[in-house]
Structures are given as structure tokens and as C-alpha cells.
C-alpha positions in Angstrom: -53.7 6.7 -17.9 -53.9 7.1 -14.1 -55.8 3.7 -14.2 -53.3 1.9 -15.7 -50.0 3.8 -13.8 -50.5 1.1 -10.8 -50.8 -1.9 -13.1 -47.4 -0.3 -14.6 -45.5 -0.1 -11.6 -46.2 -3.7 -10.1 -45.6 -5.3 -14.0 -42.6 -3.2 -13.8 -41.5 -4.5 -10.2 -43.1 -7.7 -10.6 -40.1 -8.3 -13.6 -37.5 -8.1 -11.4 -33.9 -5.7 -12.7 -33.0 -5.3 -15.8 -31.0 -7.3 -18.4 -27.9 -4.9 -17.5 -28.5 -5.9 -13.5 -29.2 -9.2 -14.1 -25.8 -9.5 -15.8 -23.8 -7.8 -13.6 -25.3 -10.0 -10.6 -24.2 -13.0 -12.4 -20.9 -11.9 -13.2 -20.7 -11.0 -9.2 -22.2 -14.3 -8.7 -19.1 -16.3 -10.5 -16.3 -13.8 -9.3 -14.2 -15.7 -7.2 -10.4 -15.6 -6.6 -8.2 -17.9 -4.7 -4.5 -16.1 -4.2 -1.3 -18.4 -5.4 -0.4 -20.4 -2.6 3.4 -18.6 -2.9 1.8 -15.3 -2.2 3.3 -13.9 -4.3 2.0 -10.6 -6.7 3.1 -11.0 -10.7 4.0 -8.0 -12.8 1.0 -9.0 -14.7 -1.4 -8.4 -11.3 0.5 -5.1 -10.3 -0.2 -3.9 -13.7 -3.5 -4.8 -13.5 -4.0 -2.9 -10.2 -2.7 -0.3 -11.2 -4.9 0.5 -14.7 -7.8 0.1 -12.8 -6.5 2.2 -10.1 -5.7 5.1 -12.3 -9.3 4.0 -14.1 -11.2 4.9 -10.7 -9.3 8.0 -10.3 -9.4 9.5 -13.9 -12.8 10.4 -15.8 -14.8 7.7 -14.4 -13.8 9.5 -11.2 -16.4 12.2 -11.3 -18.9 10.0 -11.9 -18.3 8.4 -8.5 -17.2 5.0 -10.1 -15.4 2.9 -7.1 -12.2 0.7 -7.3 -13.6 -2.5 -7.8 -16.3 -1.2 -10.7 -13.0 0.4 -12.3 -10.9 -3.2 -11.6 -13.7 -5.3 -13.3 -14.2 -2.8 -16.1 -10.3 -2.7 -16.7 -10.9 -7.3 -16.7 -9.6 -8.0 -13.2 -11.4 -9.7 -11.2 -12.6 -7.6 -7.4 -11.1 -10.0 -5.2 -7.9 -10.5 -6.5 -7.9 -6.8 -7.5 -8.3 -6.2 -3.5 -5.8 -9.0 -2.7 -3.4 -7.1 -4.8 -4.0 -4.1 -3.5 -3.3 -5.1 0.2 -0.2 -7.1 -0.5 1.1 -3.4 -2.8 0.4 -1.9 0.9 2.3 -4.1 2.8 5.4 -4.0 0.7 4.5 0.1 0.6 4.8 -0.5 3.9 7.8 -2.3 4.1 10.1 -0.2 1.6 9.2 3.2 3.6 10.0 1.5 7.0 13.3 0.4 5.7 13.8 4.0 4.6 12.9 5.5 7.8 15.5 3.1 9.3 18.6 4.1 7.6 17.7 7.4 8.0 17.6 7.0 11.3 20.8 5.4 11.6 22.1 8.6 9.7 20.7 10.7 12.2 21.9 9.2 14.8 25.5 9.3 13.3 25.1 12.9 12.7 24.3 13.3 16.5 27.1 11.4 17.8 29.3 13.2 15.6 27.9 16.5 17.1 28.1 15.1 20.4 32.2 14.3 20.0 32.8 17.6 19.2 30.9 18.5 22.3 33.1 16.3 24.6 36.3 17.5 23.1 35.5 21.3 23.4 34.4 20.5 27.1 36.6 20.6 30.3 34.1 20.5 32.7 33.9 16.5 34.4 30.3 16.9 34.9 29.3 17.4 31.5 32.0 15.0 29.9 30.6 12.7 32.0 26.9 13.1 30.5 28.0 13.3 27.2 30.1 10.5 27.5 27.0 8.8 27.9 24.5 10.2 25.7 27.2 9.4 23.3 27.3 5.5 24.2 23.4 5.5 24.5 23.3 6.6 20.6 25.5 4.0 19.6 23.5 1.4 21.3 20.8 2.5 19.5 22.2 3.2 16.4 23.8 -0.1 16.1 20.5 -1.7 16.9 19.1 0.9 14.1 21.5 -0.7 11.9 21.1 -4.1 12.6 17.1 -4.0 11.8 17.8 -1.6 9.1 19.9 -4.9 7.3 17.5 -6.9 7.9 16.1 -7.7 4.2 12.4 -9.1 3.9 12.4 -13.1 3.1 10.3 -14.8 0.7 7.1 -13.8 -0.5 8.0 -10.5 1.5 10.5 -9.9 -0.6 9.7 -11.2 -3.9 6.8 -8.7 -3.9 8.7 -5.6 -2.7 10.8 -6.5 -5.6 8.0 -6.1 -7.9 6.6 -3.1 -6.2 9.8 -1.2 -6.0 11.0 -2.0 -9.9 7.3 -0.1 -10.9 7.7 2.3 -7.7 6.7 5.9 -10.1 3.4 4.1 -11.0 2.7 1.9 -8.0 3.2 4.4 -5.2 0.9 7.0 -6.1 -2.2 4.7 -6.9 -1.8 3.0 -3.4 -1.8 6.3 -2.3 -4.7 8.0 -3.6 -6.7 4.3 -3.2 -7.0 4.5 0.1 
């Protein structure tokens, strides 16, 4: 048997992978995905994206499956799954910033409030004086908060925040653990 264990291993290399591998390279091979020229995600896509995300993070989790082996087994192909995937960020990105924003604004509301009440109880000249000022400093910036925090995303912006935000519950928490 020894005599024949080298013959074995170079017919076995000599063959080249497996049926299995030989599929999976040619499905690799003819994976290709060009993104809409609008940019813009469909339910169908964030759906998509997020099934397989879930997939990569459930039971094929443990063993050690990645995104894009969970995306093709789910049928989506592992470009557009990753195109997906980084415009769901961006518009992540875009929803929490406008939330930090009018939070902001609120804050700074809050402190000028806080700060009026300051300047009324106040007889000293000096510190009417400051206040007075850190008073109009806030509402500089507040207004500026305000202003940026109106601004609404245009366009393909836009149009896929919309998309993200109507399936927030499920899309949030994918993006989140996928990265």
C-alpha cells in the first residue's frame, strides 16, 4: 500500500478540485453585477440583504459561513449583495445624523432656556454681560443646527433612506452586526 500512496496523492492532485469546487469557481467566474444607473436600492434588494444577513448570523454562523457565502446561498448575487450593503450604510448613516441634529437643536434650546433664567435671576453687569452672550452664541449655532437639520437628502439619497427607514426593525440590526 505504501507503494502505491505516492501514485495516489499526485493522481489525486494531478485531477485538479472537485466537482463541488469546480462549480463554485464557475458560478464565481459568471457573478457579475452592474448597479442601476439611478442608484437606487429596491425593496426586493434590501430584502435580499437582509435574509442573507440574518443567514450569516444564524446557524450557519457557527460554522464560520461569511456574508457573501450566506448572500449567494440565500440567490443574491456577492456584488450586488455588497453594493447593497454599503448603500444600507450610507443611508444608516444618513438617518442617525439627521437624528443627532435635531437633538442637538433641542439641546441647545434647552440651554438657552436655562441660560435666560440665568440672566433674569442675575444683577451683576459682568455676568449679564457673558450670558448675554453665551446666550446669542447658542442661537447662532442653534439656528445653523436647524437649518442643516432641514435639510432633507435629494434623490437617490433619499429614495433609499426611504426604503431603509420603512424596514428600519429589520434593516438596522443586520447592518449592525455585518460589519
Amino acid at each position: 500500500m505504501r507503494r502505491f500512496l505516492p501514485f495516489l496523492l499526485f493522481w489525486a492532485a494531478a485531477c485538479g478540485p472537485g466537482e463541488n469546487e469546480q462549480q463554485r469557481l464557475v458560478a464565481e467566474a459568471r457573478e457579475h453585477f452592474t448597479p442601476p444607473a439611478d442608484g437606487k436600492v429596491t425593496e426586493k434588494q434590501l430584502i435580499a440583504y437582509v435574509a442573507a444577513s440574518r443567514r450569516a448570523r444564524g446557524s450557519d454562523a457557527d460554522s464560520g459561513a461569511s456574508e457573501l457565502d450566506a448572500a449567494r446561498r440565500s440567490g443574491m448575487n456577492g456584488e450586488e449583495y455588497l453594493w447593497v450593503r454599503q448603500k444600507v450604510l450610507d443611508a444608516i448613516l444618513e438617518i442617525e445624523q439627521a437624528d443627532a441634529r435635531r437633538r442637538n437643536v433641542e439641546t441647545y434650546r434647552r440651554s438657552i432656556e436655562a441660560l435666560r433664567k440665568v440672566l433674569a435671576a442675575s444683577t451683576d453687569p459682568a455676568t449679564r454681560e457673558v450670558v448675554a452672550r453665551q446666550i446669542a452664541d447658542l442661537q447662532r449655532e442653534a439656528a445653523d443646527s436647524e437649518r442643516a437639520a432641514r435639510q432633507a437628502p435629494a434623490g437617490v439619497e433619499a429614495a433609499n433612506e426611504a426604503v431603509v427607514r420603512k424596514h428600519w426593525s429589520e434593516v438596522a440590526p443586520a447592518a449592525r452586526r455585518g460589519t
